[in-house]
PDB file of the backbone (N, CA, C, O) and the ligand in Angstrom, with CONECT records:
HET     ZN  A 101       1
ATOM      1  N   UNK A   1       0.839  -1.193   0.000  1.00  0.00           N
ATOM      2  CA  UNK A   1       0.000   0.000   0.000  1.00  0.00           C
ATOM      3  C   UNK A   1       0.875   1.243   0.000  1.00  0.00           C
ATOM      4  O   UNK A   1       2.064   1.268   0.315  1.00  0.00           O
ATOM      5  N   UNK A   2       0.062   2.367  -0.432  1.00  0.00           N
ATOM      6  CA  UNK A   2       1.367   3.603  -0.580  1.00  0.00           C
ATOM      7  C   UNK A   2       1.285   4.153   0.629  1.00  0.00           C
ATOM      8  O   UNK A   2       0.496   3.755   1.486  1.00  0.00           O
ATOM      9  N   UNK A   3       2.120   5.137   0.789  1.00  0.00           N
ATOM     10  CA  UNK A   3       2.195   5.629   2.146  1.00  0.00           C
ATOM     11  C   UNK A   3       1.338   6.825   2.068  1.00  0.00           C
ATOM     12  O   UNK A   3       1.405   7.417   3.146  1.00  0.00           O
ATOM     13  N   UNK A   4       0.521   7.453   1.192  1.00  0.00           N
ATOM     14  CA  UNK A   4      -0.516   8.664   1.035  1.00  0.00           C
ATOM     15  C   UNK A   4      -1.566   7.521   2.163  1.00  0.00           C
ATOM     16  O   UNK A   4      -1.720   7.926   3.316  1.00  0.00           O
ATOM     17  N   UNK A   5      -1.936   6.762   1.944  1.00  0.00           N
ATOM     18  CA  UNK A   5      -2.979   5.924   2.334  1.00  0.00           C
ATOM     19  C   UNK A   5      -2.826   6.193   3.877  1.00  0.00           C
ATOM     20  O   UNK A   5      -3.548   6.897   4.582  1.00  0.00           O
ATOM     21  N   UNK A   6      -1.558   5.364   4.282  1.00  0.00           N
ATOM     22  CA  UNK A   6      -1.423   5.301   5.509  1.00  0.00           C
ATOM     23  C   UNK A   6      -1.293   6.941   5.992  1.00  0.00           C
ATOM     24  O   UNK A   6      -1.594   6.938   7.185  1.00  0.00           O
ATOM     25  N   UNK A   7      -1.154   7.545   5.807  1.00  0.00           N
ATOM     26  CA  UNK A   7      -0.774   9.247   6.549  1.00  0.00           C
ATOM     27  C   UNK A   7      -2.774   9.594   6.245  1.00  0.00           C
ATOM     28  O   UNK A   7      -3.431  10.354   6.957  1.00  0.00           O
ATOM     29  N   UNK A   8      -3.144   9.077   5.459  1.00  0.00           N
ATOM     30  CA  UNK A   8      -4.840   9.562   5.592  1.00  0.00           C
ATOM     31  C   UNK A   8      -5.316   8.925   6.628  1.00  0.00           C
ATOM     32  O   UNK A   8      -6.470   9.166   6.982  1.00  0.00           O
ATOM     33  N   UNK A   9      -4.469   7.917   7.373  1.00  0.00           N
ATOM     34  CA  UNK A   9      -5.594   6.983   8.397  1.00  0.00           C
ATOM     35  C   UNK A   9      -5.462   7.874   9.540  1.00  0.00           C
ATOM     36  O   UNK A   9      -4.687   8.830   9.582  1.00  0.00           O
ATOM     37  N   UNK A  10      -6.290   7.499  10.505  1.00  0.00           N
ATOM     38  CA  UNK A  10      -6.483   8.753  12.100  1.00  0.00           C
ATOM     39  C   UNK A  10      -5.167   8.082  12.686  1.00  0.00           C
ATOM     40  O   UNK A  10      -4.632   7.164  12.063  1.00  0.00           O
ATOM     41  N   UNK A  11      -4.636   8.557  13.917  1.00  0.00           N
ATOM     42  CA  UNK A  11      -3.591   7.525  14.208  1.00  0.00           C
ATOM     43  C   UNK A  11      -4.238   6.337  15.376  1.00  0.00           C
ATOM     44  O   UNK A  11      -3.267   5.837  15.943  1.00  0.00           O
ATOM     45  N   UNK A  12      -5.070   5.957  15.711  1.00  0.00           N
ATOM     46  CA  UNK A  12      -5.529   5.158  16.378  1.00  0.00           C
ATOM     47  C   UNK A  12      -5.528   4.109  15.263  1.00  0.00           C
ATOM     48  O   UNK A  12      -4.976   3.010  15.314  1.00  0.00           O
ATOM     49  N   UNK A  13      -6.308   4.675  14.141  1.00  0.00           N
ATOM     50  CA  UNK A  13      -6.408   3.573  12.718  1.00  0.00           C
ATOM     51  C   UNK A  13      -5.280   3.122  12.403  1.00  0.00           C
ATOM     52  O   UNK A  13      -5.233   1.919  12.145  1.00  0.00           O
ATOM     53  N   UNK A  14      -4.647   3.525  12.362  1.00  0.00           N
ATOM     54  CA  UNK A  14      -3.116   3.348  11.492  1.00  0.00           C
ATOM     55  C   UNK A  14      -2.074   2.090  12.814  1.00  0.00           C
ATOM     56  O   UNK A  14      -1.361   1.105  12.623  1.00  0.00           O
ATOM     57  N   UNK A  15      -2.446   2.710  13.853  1.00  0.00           N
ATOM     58  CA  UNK A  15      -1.851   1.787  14.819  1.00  0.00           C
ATOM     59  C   UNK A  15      -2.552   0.691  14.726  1.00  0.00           C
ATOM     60  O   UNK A  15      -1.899  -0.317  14.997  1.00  0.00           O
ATOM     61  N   UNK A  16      -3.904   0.475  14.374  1.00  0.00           N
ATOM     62  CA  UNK A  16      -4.518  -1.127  14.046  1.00  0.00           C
ATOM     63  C   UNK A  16      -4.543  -1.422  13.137  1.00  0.00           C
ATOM     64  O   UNK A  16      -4.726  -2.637  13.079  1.00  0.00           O
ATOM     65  N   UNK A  17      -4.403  -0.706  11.705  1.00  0.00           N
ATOM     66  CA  UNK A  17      -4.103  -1.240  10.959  1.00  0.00           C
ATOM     67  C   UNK A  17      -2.665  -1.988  10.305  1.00  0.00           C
ATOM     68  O   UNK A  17      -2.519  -2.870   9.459  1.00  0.00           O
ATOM     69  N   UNK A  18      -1.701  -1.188  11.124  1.00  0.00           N
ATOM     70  CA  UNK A  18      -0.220  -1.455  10.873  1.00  0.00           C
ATOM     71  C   UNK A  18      -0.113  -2.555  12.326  1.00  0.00           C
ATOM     72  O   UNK A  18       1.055  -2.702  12.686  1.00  0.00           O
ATOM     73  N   UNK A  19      -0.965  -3.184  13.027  1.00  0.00           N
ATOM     74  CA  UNK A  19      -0.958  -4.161  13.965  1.00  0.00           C
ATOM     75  C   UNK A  19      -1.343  -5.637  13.057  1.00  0.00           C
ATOM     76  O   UNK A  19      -0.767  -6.688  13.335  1.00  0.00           O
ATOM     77  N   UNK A  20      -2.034  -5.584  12.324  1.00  0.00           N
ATOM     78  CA  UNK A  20      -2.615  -6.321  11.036  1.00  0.00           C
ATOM     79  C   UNK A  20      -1.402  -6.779  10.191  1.00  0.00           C
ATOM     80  O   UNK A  20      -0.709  -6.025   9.508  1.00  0.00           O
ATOM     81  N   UNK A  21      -1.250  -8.016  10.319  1.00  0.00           N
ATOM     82  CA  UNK A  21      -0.119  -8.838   8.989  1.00  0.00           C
ATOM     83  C   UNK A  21      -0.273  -8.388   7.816  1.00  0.00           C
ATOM     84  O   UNK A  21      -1.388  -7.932   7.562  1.00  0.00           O
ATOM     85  N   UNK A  22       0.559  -8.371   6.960  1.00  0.00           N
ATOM     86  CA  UNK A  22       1.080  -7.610   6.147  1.00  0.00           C
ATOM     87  C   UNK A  22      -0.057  -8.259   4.904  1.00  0.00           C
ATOM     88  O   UNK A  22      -0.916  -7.555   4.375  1.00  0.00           O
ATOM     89  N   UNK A  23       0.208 -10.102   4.511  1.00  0.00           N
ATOM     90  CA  UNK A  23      -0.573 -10.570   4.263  1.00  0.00           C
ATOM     91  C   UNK A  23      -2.229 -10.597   4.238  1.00  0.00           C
ATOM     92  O   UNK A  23      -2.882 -10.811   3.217  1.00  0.00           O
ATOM     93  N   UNK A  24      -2.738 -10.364   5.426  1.00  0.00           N
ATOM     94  CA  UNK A  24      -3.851 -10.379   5.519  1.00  0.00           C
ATOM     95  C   UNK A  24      -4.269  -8.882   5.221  1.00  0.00           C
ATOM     96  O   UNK A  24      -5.368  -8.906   4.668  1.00  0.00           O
ATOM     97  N   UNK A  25      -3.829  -7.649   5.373  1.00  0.00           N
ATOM     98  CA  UNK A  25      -3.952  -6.434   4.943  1.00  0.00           C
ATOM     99  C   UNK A  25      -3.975  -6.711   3.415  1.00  0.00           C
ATOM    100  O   UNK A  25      -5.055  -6.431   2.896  1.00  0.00           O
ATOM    101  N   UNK A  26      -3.282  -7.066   2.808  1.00  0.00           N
ATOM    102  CA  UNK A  26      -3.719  -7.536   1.149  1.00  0.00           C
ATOM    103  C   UNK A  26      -5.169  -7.920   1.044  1.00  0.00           C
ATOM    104  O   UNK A  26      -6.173  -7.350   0.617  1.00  0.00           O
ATOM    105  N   UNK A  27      -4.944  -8.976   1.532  1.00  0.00           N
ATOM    106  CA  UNK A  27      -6.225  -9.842   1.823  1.00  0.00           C
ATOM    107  C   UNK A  27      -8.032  -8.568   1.995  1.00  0.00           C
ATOM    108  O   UNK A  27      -9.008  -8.316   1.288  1.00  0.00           O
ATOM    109  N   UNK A  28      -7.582  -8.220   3.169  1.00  0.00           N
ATOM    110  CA  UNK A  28      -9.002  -7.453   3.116  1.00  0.00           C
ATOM    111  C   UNK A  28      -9.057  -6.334   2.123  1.00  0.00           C
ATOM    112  O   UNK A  28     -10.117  -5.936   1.642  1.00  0.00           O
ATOM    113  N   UNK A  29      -7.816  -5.814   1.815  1.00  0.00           N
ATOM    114  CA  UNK A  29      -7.922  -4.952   0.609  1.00  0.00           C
ATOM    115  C   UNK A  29      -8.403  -5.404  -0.307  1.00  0.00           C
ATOM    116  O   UNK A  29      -9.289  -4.690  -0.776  1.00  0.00           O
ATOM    117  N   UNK A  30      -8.128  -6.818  -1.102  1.00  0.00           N
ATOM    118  CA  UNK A  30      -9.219  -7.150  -2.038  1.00  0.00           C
ATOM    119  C   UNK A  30      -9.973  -7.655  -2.041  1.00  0.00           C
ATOM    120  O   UNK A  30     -10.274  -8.068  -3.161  1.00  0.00           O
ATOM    121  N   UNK A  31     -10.787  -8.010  -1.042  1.00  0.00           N
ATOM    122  CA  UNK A  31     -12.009  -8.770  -1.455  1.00  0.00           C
ATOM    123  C   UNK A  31     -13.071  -7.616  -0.549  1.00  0.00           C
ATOM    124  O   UNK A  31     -13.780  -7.736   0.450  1.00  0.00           O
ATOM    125  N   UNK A  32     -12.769  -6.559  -1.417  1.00  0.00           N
ATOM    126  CA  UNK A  32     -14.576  -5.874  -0.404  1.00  0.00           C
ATOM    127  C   UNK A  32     -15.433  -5.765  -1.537  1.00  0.00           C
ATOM    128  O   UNK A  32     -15.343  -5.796  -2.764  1.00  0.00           O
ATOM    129  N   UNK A  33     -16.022  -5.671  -0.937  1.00  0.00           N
ATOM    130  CA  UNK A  33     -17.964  -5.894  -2.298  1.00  0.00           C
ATOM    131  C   UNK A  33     -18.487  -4.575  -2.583  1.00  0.00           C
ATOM    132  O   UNK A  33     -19.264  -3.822  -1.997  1.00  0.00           O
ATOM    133  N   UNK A  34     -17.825  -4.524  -3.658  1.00  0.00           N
ATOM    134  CA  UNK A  34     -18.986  -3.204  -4.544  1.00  0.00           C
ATOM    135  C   UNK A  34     -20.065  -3.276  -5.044  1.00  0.00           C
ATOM    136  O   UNK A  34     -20.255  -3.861  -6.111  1.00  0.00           O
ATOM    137  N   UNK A  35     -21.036  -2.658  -4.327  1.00  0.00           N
ATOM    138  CA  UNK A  35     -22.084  -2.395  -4.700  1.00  0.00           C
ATOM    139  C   UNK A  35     -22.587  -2.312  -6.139  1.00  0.00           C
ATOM    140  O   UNK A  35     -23.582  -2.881  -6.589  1.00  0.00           O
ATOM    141  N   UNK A  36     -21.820  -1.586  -6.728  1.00  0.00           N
ATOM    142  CA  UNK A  36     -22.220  -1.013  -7.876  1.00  0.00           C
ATOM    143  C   UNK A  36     -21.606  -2.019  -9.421  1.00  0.00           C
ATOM    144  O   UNK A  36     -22.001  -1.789 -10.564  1.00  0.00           O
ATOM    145  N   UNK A  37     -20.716  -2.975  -9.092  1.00  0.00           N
ATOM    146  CA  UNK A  37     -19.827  -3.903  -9.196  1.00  0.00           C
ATOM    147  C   UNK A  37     -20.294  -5.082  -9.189  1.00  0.00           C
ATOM    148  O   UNK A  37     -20.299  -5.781 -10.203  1.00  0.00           O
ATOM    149  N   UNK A  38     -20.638  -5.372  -8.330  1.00  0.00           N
ATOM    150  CA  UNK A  38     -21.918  -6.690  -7.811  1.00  0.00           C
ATOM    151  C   UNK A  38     -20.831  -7.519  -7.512  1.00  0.00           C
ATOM    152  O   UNK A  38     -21.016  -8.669  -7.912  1.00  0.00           O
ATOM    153  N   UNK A  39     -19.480  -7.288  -6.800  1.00  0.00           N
ATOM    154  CA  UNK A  39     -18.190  -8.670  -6.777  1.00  0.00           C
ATOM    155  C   UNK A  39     -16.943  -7.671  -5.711  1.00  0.00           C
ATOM    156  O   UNK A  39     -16.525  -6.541  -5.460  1.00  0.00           O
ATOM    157  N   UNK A  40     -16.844  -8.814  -5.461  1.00  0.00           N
ATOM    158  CA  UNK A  40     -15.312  -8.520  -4.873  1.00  0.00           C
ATOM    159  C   UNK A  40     -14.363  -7.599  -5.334  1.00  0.00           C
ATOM    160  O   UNK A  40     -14.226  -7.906  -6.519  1.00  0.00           O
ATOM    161  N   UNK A  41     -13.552  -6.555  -5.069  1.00  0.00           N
ATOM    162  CA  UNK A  41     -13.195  -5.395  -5.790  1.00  0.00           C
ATOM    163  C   UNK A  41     -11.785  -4.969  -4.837  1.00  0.00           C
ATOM    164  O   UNK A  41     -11.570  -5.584  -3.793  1.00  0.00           O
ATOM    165  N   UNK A  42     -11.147  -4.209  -5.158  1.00  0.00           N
ATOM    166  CA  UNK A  42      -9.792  -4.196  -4.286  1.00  0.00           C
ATOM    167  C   UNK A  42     -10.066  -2.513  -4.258  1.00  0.00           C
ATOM    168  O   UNK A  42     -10.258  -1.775  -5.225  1.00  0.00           O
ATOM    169  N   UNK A  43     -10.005  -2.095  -2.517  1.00  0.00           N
ATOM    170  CA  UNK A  43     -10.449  -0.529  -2.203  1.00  0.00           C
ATOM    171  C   UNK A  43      -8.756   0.143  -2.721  1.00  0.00           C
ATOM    172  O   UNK A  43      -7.743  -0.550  -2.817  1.00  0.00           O
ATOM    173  N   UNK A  44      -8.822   1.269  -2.925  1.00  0.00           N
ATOM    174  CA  UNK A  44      -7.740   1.687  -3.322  1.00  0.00           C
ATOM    175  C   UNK A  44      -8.328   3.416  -2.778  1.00  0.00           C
ATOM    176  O   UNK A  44      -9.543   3.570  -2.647  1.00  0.00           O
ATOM    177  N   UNK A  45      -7.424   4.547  -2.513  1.00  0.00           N
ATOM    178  CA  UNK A  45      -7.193   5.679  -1.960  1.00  0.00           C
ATOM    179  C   UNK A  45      -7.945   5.753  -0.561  1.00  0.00           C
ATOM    180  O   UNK A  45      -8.632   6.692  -0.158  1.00  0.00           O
ATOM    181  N   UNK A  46      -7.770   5.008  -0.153  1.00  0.00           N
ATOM    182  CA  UNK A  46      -8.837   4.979   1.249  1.00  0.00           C
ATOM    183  C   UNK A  46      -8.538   5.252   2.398  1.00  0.00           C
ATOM    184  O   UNK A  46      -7.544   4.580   2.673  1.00  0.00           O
ATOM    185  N   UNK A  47      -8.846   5.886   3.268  1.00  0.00           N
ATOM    186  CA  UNK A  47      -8.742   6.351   4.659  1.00  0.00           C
ATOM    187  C   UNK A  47      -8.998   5.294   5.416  1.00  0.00           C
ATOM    188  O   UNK A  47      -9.510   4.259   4.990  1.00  0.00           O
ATOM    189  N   UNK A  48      -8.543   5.566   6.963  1.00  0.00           N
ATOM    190  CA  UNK A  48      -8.891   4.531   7.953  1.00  0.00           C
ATOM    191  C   UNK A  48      -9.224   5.559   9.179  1.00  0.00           C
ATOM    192  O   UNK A  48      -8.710   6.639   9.470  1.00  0.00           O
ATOM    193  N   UNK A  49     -10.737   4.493  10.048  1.00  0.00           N
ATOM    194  CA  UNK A  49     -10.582   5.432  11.448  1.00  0.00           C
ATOM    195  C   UNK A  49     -11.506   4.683  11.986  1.00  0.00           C
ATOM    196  O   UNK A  49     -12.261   3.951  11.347  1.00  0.00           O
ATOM    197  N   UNK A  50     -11.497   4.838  13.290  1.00  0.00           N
ATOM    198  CA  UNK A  50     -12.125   3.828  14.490  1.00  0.00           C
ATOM    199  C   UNK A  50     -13.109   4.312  14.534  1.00  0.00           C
ATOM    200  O   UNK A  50     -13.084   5.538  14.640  1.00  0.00           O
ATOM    201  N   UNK A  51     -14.764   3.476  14.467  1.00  0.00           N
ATOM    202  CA  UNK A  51     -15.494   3.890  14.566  1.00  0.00           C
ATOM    203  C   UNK A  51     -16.245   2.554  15.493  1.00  0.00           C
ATOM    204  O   UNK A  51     -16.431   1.414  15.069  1.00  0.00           O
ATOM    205  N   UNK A  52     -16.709   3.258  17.303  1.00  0.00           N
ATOM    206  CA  UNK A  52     -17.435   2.110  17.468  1.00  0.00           C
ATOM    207  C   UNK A  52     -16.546   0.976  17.410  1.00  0.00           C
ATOM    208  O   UNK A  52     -16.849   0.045  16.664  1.00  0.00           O
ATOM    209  N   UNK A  53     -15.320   0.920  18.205  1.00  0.00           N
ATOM    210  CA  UNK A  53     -14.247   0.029  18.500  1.00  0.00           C
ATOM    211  C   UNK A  53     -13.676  -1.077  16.943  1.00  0.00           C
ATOM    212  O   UNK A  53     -12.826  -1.963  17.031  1.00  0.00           O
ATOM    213  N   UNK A  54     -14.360  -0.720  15.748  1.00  0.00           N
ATOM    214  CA  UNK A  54     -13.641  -1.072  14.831  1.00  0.00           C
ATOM    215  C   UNK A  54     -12.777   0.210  13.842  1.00  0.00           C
ATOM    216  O   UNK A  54     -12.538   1.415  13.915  1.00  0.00           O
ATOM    217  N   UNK A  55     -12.504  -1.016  12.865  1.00  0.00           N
ATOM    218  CA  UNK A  55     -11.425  -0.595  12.081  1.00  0.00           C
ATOM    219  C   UNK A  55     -12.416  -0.019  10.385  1.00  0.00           C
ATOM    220  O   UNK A  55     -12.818  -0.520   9.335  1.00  0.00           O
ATOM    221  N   UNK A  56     -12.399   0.827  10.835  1.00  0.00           N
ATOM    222  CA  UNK A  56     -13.411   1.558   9.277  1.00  0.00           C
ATOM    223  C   UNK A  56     -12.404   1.960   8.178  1.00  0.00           C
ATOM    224  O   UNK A  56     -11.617   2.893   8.333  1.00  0.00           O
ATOM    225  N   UNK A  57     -12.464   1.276   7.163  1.00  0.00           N
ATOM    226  CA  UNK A  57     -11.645   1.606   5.751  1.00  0.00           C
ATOM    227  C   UNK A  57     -12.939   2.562   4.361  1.00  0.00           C
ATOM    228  O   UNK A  57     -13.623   1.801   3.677  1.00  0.00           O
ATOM    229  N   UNK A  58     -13.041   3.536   4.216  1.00  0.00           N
ATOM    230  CA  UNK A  58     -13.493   4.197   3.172  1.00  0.00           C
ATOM    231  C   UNK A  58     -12.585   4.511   2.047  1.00  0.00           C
ATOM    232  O   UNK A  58     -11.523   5.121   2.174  1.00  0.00           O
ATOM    233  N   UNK A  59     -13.083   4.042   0.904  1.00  0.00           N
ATOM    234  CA  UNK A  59     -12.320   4.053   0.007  1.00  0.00           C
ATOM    235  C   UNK A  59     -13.091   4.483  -1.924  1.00  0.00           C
ATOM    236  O   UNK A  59     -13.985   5.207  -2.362  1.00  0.00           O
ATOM    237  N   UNK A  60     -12.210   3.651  -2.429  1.00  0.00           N
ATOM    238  CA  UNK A  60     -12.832   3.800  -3.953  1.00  0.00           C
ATOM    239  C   UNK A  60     -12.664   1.813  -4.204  1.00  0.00           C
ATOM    240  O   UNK A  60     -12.022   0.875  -3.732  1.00  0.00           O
ATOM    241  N   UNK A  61     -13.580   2.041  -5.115  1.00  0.00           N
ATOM    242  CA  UNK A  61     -13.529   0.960  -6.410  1.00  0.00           C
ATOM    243  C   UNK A  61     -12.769   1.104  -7.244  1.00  0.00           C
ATOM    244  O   UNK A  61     -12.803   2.047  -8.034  1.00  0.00           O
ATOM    245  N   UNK A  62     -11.536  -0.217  -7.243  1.00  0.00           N
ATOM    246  CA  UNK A  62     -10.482   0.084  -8.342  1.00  0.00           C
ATOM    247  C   UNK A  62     -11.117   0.048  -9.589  1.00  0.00           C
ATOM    248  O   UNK A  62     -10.589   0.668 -10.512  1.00  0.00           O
ATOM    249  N   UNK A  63     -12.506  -0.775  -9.842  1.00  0.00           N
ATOM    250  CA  UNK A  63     -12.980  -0.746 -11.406  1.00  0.00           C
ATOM    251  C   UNK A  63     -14.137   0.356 -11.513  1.00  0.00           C
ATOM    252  O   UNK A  63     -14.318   0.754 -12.663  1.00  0.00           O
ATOM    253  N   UNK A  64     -14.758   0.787 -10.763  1.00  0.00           N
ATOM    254  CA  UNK A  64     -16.004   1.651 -10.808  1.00  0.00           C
ATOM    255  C   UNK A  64     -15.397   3.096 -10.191  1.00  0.00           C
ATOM    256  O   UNK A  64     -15.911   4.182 -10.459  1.00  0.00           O
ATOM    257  N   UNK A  65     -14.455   2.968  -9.496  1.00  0.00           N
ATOM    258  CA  UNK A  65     -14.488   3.729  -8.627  1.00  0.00           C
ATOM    259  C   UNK A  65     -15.107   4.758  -7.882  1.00  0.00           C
ATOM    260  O   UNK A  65     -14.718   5.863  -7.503  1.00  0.00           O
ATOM    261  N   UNK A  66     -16.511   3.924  -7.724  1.00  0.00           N
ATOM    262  CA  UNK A  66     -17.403   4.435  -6.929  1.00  0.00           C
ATOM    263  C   UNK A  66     -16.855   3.892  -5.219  1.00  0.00           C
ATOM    264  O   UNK A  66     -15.874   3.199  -4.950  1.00  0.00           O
ATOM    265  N   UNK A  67     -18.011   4.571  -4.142  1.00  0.00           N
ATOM    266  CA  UNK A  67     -17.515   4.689  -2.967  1.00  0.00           C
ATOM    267  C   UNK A  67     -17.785   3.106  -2.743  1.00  0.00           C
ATOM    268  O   UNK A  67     -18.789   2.566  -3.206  1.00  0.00           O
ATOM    269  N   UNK A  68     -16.511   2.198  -1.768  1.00  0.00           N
ATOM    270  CA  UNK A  68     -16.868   1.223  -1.571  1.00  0.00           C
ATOM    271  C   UNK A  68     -16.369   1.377   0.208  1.00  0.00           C
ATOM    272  O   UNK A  68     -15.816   2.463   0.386  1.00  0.00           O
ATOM    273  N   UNK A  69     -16.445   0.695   1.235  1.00  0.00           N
ATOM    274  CA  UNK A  69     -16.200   0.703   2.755  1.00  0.00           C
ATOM    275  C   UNK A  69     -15.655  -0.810   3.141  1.00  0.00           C
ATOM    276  O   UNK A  69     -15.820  -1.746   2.358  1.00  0.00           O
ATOM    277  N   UNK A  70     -15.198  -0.919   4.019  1.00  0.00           N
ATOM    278  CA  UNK A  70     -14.980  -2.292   4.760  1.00  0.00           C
ATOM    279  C   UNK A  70     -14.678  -2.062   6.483  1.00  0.00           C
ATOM    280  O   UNK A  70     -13.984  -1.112   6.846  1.00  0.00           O
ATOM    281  N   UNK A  71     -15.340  -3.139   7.590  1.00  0.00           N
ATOM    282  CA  UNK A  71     -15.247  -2.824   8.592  1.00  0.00           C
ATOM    283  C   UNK A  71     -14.529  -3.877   8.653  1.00  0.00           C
ATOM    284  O   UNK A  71     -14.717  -4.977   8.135  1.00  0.00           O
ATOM    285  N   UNK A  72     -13.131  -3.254   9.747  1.00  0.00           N
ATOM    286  CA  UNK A  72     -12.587  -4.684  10.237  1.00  0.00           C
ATOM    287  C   UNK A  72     -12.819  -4.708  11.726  1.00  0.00           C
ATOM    288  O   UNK A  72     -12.453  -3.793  12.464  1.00  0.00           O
ATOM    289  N   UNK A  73     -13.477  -5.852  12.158  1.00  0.00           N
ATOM    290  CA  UNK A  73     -14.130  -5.942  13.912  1.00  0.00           C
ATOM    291  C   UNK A  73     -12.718  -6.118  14.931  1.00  0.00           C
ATOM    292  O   UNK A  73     -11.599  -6.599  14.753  1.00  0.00           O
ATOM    293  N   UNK A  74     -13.280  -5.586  15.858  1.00  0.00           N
ATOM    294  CA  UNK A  74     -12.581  -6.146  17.086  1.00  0.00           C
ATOM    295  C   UNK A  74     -10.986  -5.910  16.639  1.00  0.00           C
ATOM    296  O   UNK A  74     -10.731  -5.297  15.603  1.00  0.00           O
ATOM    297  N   UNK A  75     -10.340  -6.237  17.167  1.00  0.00           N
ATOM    298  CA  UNK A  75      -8.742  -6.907  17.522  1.00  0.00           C
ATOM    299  C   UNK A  75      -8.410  -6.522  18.785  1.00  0.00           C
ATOM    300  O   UNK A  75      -7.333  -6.864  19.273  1.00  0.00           O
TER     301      UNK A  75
HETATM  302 ZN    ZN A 101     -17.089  -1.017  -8.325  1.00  0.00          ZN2+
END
């Protein structure tokens, strides 16, 4: 991921998200579900921030690039 990404996350986000294997951070990066897409889609320019003790990713659709989100729970 580029580092624009990470400097957009809050720093609470960024500390859970950079707590997250490197691997599996791939991982949830591509498989979030676009709406508009109807499939699995990889978020790209996206922010991070704690919302409600998770991990909130807002982003784009690499093929639509309409707005797509992903929550990551707990850790
Ligand atoms: Zn899309």
């Amino acid at each position: 991921m580029s580092i624009d990404s990470v400097l957009s996350f809050t720093p609470p986000a960024r500390q859970r998200w950079e707590s997250i294997p490197a691997d599996i951070r791939k991982r949830l990066m591509s498989n979030v579900w676009c709406g508009s897409c109807r499939h699995e889609v990889t978020i790209t320019k996206f922010t991070g921030a704690i919302k409600g003790g998770d991990l909130l990713l807002v982003g784009k659709c690499a093929e639509c690039h309409g707005d797509v989100a992903r929550v990551i729970e707990g850790a």
